[in-house]
Each structure stands twice: as C-alpha cells, then as structure tokens.
N, CA, C and O atoms as a GROMACS GRO file, in nm:
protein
  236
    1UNK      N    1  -4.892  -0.189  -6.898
    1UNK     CA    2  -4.894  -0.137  -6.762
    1UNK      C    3  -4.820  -0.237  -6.672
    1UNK      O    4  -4.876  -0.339  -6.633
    2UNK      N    5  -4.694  -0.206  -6.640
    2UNK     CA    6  -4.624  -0.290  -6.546
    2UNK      C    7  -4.741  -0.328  -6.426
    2UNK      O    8  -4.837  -0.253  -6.413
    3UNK      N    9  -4.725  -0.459  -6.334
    3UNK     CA   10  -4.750  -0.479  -6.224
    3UNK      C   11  -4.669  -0.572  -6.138
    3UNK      O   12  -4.639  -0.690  -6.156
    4UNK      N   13  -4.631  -0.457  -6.001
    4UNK     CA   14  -4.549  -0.497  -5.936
    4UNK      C   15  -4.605  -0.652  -5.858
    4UNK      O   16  -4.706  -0.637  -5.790
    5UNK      N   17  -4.569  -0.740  -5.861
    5UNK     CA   18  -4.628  -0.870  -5.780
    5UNK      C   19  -4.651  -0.891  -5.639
    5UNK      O   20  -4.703  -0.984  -5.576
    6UNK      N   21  -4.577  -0.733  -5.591
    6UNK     CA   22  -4.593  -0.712  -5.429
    6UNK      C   23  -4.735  -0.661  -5.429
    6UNK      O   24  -4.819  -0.676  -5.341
    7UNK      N   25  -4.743  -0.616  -5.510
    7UNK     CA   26  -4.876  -0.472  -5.532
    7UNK      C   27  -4.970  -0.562  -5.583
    7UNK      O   28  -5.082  -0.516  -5.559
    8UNK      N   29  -4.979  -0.686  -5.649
    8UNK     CA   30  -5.095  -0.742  -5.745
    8UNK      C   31  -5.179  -0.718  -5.635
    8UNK      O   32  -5.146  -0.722  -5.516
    9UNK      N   33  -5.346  -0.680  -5.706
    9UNK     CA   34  -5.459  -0.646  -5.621
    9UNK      C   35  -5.548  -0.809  -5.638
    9UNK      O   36  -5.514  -0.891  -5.724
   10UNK      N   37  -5.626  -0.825  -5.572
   10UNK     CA   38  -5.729  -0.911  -5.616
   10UNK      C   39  -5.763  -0.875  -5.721
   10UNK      O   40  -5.707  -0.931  -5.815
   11UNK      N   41  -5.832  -0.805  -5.743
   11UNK     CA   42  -5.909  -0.773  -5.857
   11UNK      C   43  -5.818  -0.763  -6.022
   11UNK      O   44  -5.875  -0.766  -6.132
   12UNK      N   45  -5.675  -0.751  -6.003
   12UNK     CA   46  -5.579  -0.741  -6.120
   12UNK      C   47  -5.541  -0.940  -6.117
   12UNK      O   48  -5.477  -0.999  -6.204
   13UNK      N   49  -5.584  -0.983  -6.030
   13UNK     CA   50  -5.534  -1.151  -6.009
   13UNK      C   51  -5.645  -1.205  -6.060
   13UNK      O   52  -5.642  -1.321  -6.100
   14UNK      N   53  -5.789  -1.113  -6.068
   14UNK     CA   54  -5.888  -1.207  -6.110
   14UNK      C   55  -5.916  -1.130  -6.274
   14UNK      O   56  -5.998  -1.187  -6.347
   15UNK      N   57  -5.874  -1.051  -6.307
   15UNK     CA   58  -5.900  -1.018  -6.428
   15UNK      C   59  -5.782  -1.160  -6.509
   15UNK      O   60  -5.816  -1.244  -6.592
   16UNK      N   61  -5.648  -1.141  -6.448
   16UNK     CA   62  -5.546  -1.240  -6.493
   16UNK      C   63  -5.580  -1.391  -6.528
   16UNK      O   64  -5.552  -1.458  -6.627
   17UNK      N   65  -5.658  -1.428  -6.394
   17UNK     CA   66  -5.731  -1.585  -6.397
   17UNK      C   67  -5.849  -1.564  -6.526
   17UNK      O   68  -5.834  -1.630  -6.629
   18UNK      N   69  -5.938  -1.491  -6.517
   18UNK     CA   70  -6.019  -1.495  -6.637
   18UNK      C   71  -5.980  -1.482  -6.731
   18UNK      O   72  -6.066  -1.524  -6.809
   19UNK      N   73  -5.867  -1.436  -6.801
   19UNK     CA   74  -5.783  -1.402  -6.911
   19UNK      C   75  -5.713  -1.584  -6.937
   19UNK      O   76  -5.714  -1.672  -7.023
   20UNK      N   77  -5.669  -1.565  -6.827
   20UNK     CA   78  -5.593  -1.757  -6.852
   20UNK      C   79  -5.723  -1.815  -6.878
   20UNK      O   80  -5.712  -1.875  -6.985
   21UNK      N   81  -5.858  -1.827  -6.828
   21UNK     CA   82  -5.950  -1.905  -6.876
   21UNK      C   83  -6.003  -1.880  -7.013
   21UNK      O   84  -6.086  -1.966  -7.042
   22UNK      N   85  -5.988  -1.813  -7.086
   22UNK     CA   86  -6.042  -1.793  -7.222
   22UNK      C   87  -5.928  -1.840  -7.298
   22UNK      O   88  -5.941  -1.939  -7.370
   23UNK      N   89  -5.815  -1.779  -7.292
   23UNK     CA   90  -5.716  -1.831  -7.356
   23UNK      C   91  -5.634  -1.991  -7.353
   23UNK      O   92  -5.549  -2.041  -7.425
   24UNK      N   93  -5.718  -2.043  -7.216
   24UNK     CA   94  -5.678  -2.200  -7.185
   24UNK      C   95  -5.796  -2.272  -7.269
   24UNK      O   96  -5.767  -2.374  -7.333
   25UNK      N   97  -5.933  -2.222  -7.272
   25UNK     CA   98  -6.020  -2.272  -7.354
   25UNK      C   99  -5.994  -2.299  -7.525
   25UNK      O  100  -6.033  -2.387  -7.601
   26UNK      N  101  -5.927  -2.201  -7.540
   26UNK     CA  102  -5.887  -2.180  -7.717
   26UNK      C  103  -5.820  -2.294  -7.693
   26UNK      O  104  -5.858  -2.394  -7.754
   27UNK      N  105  -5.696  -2.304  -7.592
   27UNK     CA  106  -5.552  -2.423  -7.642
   27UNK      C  107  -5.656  -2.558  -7.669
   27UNK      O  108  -5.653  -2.630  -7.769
   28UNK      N  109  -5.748  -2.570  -7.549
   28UNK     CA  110  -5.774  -2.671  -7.541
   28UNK      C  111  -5.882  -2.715  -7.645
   28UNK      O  112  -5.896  -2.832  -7.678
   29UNK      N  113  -5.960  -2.610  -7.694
   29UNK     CA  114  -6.025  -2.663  -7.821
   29UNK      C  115  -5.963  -2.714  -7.949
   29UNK      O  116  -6.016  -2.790  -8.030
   30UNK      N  117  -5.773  -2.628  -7.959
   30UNK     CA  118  -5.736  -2.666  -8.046
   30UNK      C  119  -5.608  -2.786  -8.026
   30UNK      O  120  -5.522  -2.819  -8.108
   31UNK      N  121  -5.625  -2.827  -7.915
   31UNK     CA  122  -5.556  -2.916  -7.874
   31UNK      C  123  -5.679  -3.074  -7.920
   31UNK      O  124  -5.663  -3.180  -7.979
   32UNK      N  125  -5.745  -3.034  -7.880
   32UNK     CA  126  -5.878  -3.126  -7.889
   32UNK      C  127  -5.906  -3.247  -7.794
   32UNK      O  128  -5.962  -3.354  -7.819
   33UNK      N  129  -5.860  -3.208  -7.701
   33UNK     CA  130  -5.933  -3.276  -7.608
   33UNK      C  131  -5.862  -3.150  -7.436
   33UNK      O  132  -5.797  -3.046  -7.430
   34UNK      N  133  -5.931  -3.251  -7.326
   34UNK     CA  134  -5.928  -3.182  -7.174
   34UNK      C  135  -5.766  -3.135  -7.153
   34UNK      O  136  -5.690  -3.202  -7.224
   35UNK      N  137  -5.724  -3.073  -7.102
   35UNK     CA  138  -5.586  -3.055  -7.073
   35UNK      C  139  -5.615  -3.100  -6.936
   35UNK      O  140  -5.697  -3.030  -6.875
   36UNK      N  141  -5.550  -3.235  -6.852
   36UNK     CA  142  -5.522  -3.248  -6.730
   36UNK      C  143  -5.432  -3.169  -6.605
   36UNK      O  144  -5.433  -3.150  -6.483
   37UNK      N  145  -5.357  -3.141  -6.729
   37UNK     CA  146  -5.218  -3.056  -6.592
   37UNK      C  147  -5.273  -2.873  -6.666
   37UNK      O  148  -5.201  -2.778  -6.698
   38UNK      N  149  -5.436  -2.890  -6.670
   38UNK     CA  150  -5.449  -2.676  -6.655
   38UNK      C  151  -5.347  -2.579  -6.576
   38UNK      O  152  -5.291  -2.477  -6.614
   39UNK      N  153  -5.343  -2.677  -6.401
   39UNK     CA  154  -5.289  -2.543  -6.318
   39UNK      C  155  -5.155  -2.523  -6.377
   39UNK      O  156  -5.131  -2.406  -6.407
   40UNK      N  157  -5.028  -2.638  -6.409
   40UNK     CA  158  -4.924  -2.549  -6.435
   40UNK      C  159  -4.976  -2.456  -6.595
   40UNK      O  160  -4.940  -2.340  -6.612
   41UNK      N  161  -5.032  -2.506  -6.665
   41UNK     CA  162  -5.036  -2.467  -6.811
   41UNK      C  163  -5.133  -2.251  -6.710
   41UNK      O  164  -5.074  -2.151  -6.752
   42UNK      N  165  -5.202  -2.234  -6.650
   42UNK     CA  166  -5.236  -2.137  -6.603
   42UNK      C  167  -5.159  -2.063  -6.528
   42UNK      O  168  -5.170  -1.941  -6.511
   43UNK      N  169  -5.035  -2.172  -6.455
   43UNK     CA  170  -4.935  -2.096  -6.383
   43UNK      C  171  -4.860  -2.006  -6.526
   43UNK      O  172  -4.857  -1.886  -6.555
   44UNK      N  173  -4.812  -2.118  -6.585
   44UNK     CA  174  -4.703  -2.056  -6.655
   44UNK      C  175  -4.770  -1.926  -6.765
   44UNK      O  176  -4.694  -1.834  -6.797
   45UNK      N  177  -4.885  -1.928  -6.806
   45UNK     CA  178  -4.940  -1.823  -6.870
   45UNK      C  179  -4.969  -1.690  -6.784
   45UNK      O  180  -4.938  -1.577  -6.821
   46UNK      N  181  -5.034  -1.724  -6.659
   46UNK     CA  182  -4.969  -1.585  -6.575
   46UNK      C  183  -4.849  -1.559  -6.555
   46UNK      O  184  -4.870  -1.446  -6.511
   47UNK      N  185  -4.756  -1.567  -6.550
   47UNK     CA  186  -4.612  -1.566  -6.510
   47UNK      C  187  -4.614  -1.485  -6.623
   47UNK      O  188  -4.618  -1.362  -6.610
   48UNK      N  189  -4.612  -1.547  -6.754
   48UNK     CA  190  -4.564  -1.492  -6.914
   48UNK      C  191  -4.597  -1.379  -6.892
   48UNK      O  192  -4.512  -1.291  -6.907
   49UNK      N  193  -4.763  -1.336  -6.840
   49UNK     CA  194  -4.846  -1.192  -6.854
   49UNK      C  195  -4.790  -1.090  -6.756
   49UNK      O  196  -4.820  -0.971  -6.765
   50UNK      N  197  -4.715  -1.136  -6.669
   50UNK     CA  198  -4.664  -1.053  -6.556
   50UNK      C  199  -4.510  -1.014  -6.606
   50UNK      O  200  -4.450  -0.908  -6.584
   51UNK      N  201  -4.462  -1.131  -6.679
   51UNK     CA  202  -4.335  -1.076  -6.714
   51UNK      C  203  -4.379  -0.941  -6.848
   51UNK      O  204  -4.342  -0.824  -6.853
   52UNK      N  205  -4.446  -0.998  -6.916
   52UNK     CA  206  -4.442  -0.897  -7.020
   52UNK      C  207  -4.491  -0.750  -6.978
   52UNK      O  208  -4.498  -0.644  -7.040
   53UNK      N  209  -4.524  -0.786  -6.844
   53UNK     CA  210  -4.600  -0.668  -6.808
   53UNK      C  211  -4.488  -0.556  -6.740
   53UNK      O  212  -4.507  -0.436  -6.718
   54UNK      N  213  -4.369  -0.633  -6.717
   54UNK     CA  214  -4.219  -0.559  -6.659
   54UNK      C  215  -4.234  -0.624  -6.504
   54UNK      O  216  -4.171  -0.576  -6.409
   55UNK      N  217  -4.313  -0.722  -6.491
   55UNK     CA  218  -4.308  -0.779  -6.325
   55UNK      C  219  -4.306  -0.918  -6.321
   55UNK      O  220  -4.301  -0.985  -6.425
   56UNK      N  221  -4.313  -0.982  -6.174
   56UNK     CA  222  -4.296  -1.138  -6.193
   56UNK      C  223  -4.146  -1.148  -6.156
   56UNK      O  224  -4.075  -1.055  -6.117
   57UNK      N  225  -4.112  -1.276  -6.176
   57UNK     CA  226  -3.980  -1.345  -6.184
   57UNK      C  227  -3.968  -1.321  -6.301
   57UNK      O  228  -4.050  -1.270  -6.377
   58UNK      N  229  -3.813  -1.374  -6.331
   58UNK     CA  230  -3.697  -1.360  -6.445
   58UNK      C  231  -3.763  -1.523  -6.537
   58UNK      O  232  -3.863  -1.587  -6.503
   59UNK      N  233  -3.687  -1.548  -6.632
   59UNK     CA  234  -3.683  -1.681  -6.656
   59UNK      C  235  -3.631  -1.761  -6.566
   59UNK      O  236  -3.627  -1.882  -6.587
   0.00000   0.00000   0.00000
C-alpha cells in the first residue's frame, strides 16, 4: 500500500515507529550489545519502509 509522505497519518507514523522498534530490537540482540546511534539506524529503516511502499524520497 503506497503512502504518500504528504498524507502520512499519525497513526500510519506510529504503526511505522513500532515496526522500527521490534525490528531494531532483533538487530540489536543480534548485534549483541545497545546500538547508540538507534535514531539514524530508525531513520533510515523508515525511509526503506516508505520507499518500498512507492513513497518517501529517492536514494
């Protein structure tokens, strides 16, 4: 389901953030220890989910 980034709702930004938090938990269990720099590592995983989604910026 594309989402336009003009259009993101709250509620499609907080399903996104909870999605980066489960999937930042996995890296970091298999990373094995804290990841310090989360926000870009959460930026750049929303970005990925918006591009694949047909929205967002380009590379």
């Amino acid at each position: 389901m594309p989402v336009d980034p003009g259009t993101l709702t709250a509620d499609e930004l907080a399903r996104l953030l909870r999605e980066a938090e489960q999937a930042h938990g996995a890296y970091e269990r298999e990373l094995g220890e804290r990841d310090e720099d989360w926000p870009t590592w959460y930026a750049t995983w929303i970005l990925d989910q918006l591009r694949e989604r047909g929205a967002g910026p380009g590379p």
